[in-house]
TORNUDO-712911 format. One record per residue (C-alpha): residue in one letter; x, y, z. Coordinates in steps of 0.25 Angstrom, whole numbers, plus 5000, padded with zeros to 4 digits. Layout:
# TORNUDO-712911
aXYZ...
//
This chain:
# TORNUDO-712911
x528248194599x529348114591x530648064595x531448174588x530548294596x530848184610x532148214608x532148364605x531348364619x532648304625x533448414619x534648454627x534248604632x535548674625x534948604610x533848704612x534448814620x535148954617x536148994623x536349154626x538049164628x538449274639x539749324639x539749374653x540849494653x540249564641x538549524646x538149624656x539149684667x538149724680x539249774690x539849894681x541349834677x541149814663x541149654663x539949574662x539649474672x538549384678x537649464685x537449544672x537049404665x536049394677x535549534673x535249484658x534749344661x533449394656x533749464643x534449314642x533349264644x532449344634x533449304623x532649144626x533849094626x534148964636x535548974641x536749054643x538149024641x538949104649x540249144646x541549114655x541249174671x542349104677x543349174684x544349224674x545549324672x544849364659x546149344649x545049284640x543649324646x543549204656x544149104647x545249104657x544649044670x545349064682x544249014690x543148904684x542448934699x542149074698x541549184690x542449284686x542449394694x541949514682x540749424682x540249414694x540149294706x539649154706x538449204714x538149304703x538449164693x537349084702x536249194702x536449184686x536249044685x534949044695x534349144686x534749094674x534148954678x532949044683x532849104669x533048964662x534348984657x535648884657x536748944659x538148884652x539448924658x540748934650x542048834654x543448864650x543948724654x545048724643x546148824651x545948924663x546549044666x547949054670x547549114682x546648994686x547248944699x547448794692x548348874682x549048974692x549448844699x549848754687x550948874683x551348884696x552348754694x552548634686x552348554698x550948624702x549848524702x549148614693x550248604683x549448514674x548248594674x548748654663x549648634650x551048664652x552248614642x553448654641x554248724631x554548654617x556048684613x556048834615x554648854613x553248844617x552648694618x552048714605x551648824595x550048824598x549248954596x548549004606x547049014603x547149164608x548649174600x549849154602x550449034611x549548924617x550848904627x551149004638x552549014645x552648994661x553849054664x553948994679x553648854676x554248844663x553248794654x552148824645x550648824645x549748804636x548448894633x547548884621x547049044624x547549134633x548849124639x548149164652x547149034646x547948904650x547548794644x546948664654x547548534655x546448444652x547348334653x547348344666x546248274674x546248374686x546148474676x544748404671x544448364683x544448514689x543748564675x542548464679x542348514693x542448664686x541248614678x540648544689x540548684697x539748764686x538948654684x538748644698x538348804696x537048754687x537648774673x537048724662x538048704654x539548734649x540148814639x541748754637x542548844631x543648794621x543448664626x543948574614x545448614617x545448554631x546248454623x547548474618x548548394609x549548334624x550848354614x550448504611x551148484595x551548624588x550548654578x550648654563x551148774558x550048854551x550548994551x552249004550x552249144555x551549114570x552349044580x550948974585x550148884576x548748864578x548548714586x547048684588x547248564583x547948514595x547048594607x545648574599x544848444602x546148384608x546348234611x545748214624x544548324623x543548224621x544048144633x544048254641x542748314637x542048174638x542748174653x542048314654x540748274650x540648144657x541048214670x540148334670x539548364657x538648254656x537248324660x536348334649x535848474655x537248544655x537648584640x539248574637x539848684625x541048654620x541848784614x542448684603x543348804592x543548714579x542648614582x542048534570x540548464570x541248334572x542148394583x541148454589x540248324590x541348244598x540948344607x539548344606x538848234601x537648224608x537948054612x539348084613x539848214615x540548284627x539748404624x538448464620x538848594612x540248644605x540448794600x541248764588x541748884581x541848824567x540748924561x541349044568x542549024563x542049004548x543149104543x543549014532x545049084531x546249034539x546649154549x545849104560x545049194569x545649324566x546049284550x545349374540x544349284535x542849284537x541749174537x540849154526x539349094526x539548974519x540648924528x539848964541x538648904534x539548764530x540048764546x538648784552x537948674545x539148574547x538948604561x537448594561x537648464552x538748404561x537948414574x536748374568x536048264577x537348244584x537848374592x537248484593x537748654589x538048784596x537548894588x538249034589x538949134582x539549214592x539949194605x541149244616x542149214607x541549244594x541249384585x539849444585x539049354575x538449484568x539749524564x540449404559x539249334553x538349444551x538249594548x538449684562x538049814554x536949814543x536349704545x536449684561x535249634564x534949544553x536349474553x536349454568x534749404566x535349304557x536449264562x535649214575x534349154566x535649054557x536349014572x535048984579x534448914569x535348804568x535348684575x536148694591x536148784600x536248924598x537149034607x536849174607x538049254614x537849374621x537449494611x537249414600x535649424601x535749574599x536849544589x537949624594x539249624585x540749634584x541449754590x542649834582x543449904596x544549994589x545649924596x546249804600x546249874615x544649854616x544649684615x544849624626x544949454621x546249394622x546049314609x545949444602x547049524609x547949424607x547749404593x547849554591x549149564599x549849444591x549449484578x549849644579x551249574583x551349504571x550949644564x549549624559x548949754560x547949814571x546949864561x546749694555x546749644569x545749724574x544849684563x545049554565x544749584578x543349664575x542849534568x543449414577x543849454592x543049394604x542749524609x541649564597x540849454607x541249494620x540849654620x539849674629x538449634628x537549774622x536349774631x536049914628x536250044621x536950114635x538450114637x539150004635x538149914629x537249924644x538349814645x539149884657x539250024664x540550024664x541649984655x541649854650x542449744650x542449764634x541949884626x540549864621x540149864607x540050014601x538749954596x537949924609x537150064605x536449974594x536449844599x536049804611x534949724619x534249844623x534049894610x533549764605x532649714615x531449784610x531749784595x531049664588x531949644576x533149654585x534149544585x534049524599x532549494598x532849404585x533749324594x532449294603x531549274591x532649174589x532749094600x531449094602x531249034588x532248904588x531448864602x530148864595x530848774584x531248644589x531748644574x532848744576x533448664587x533048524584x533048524569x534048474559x534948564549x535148574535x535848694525x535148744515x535848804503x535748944500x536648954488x537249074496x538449104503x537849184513x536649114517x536649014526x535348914527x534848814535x533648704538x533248664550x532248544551x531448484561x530148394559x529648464547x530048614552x531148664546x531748804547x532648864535x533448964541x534049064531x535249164533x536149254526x537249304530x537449404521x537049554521x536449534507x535049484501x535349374496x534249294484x533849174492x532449094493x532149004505x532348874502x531048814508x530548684505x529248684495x528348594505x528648674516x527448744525x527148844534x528448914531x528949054541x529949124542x530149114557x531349204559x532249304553x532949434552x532149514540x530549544544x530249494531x530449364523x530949404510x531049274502x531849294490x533249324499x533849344511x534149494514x535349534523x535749434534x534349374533x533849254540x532549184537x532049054545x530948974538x530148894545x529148774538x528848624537x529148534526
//
């Protein structure tokens, strides 16, 4: 054994793992009122464990009004109430630990709920001692403190009529934003930390948590767009001035066993952003989930704007990242998640050519270099929902955005387009398990309607089908822990003189792997660039039963395996 494969043996267990995300209100509902909740994570632990995944990220359980699916706390002690109770949370971690799983629980330590009880207090008076727990400014001249945009539209600054002043919340009005200036407000964040540590996590998913920072001044924000009143201000509430003094603090305090993983949600995050975060001798963290690569719509209108990505710009992000971390920090690898669209039907092809897309889609993600993330449904690659109107969503992000816009007279046809291709809730219908009503996902109504496609794809339909996607996602994962190259080995692009194929080397004591896709639903003339000494070469995985040299068909993906 050399030094390098010493090392690799030492391997943090997150380098190696895969993590299967659940979003528990769309997973599995087992006591008939249309939300999902623990005891039907319980119920599929072993179809979890099947997939040969190692952990599970668990989306927020907290107690919560639901103004934005638990990203409003009201209560960092308790599970919410549509979920289940802390004894039903014990039993899943004792027979997750059972099954050999961790189990990563997700933080909202940036703002609460306005109905958290530090909150109801702090609105109370300007004298409450609670005040402070919070970020409260008063008017400037006539107006609001500043002209910030709210993440979720419109104002960042809420009116409290009975104490006279402002408050200020990046999200949700009902989502007020903590004061991390505050040492009691860290100090009680800690011990909130503390508990679920105290519970047997593994680990910790922070949400938003590079805004904990915000410019102490709160300056207007340049004018971008003369026809809105707010001005987008990230600049100012992004990677503030005292977030890495605060998340240091963190870190020191509570976050400094090796065994429990740290995930920074980190939106507009560069490589060398990220490794302020995460470099491995001086980080505060272990992972971010940046979003530069799902955000690769090179137009201006933001989220919603018309634009679309293209393959060379996600190809461009993808290696800077896997460049930038190299050796230093270390990737999270996903296309979809909570907060994201379907994968198959933003970067892939969710009628024609399903299957082949969705199978490709997973072999370029996985066989990168960091940790891969599968969220829920994914592995049987279900895809975005159209619902016919704007009644059927149920994300605060989207209904706010549809509400401002059709006030300022943009038509309901365009916006529920946009909405099709870019609202939360394409992610957050629930999960198919079978072909009966509702998706096997409930017997009543749920929470959400499910998919119209659950007919076609689902878990049970799947599960006996070899060429499935869901046993393609096995095949998968079963692959990169049989080849310490796909985790351990370095990265290099490969030029395809293609703007739709995206092609990478991974290299590893004389293995390498050359993994091939295109991301087209076109053949497309191309011969494997494989290097003239190179022996014992296999293809070790892909999404066509055959190995057709001379191009790559439809959404194809091809992985060489051979020694130079």
């Amino acid at each position: 054994m050399n030094s390098v494969q010493a090392n690799e043996q030492q391997t943090p267990w997150w380098k190696s793992a895969v993590i299967y995300q659940i979003y528990p209100r769309s997973f599995l509902d087992t006591n008939g009122d249309g939300v999902g909740d623990l005891r039907g994570i319980i119920q599929k632990l072993p179809y979890i464990k099947s997939l040969g995944v190692d952990a599970i990220w668990l989306g927020p359980i907290c107690s919560s009004p639901n103004d934005d699916m638990g990203y409003d706390v009201s209560d960092y002690r308790q599970i919410m109430t549509e979920f289940g109770t802390m004894a039903d949370f014990d039993e899943l971690m004792s027979l997750a630990k059972a099954a050999e799983l961790k189990v990563i629980v997700d933080l909202v330590l940036n703002h609460s709920s306005d109905e958290h009880s530090w909150f109801i207090e702090s609105r109370s008076s300007r004298d409450n001692p609670y005040r402070d727990y919070y970020i409260w400014r008063d008017a400037k001249g006539n107006g609001e403190p500043s002209n910030w945009e709210s993440v979720f539209s419109g104002s960042t600054w809420e009116f409290d009529e009975a104490s006279g002043q402002y408050y200020l919340h990046l999200y949700s009005r009902k989502q007020p934003d903590l004061n991390w200036e505050n040492p009691e407000v860290r100090r009680e964040l800690f011990n909130v930390v503390q508990f679920w540590i105290d519970k047997g996590v593994d680990g910790f998913r922070l949400d938003t948590i590079t805004t904990i920072s915000k410019a102490p001044d709160f300056p207007d924000a340049p004018v971008v767009d003369s026809t809105r009143s707010r001005q987008p201000a990230t600049q100012y509430y992004m990677n503030g001035p005292r977030m890495m003094e605060y998340l240091r603090e963190f870190h020191d305090v509570l976050l400094s066993d090796p065994a429990l993983v740290t995930i920074g949600e980190a939106p507009g995050a560069t490589p060398l952003q990220a490794l302020d975060l995460i470099d491995s001798k001086a980080g505060v963290m272990d992972m971010v989930i940046q979003w530069e690569h799902t955000e690769a719509d090179p137009g201006t209108g933001g989220k919603w704007g018309p634009e679309w990505w293209t393959v060379p710009h996600f190809r461009k992000i993808m290696s800077a990242w896997q460049r930038g971390l190299a050796g230093k920090g270390w990737n999270t690898l996903y296309l979809n998640n909570h907060d994201q669209p379907r994968a198959v039907s933003r970067f892939g092809d969710d009628a024609k050519y399903h299957s082949e897309s969705a199978k490709m889609l997973a072999t370029c993600i996985h066989l990168l270099q960091g940790t891969p993330f599968v969220y829920q449904g994914e592995e049987i690659g279900m895809t975005n929902v159209a619902f016919a109107s704007i009644g059927d969503y149920r994300c605060v992000e989207t209904l706010n955005m549809y509400q401002k816009e059709r006030a300022a007279g943009v038509s309901d046809a365009t916006l529920m387009e946009r909405i099709h291709r870019k609202s939360r809730d394409n992610a957050r219908t629930p999960m198919q398990w079978t072909g009966k009503p509702n998706g096997g996902f409930t017997g009543a109504k749920p929470w959400i309607a499910v998919n119209p496609n659950y007919a076609a794809i689902n878990v049970e339909k799947q599960e006996d089908d070899v060429l499935s996607v869901l046993n393609y996602y096995r095949k998968l994962i079963a692959l990169r822990k049989s080849n310490p190259v796909i985790v351990h080995g370095s990265y290099a692009d490969v030029d395809t003189n293609s703007d739709w194929v995206y092609a990478f080397k991974r290299s590893r004591d004389g293995t390498e792997l050359l993994c091939i896709n295109n991301f087209s639903a076109n053949d497309i003339p191309f011969r494997a660039p494989l290097p003239s000494n190179a022996d014992s070469i296999e293809v070790i995985i892909g999404n066509y039963e055959d190995d057709y040299a001379r191009s790559v068909r439809p959404f194809e993906t091809r992985v060489y395996r051979y020694r130079t």
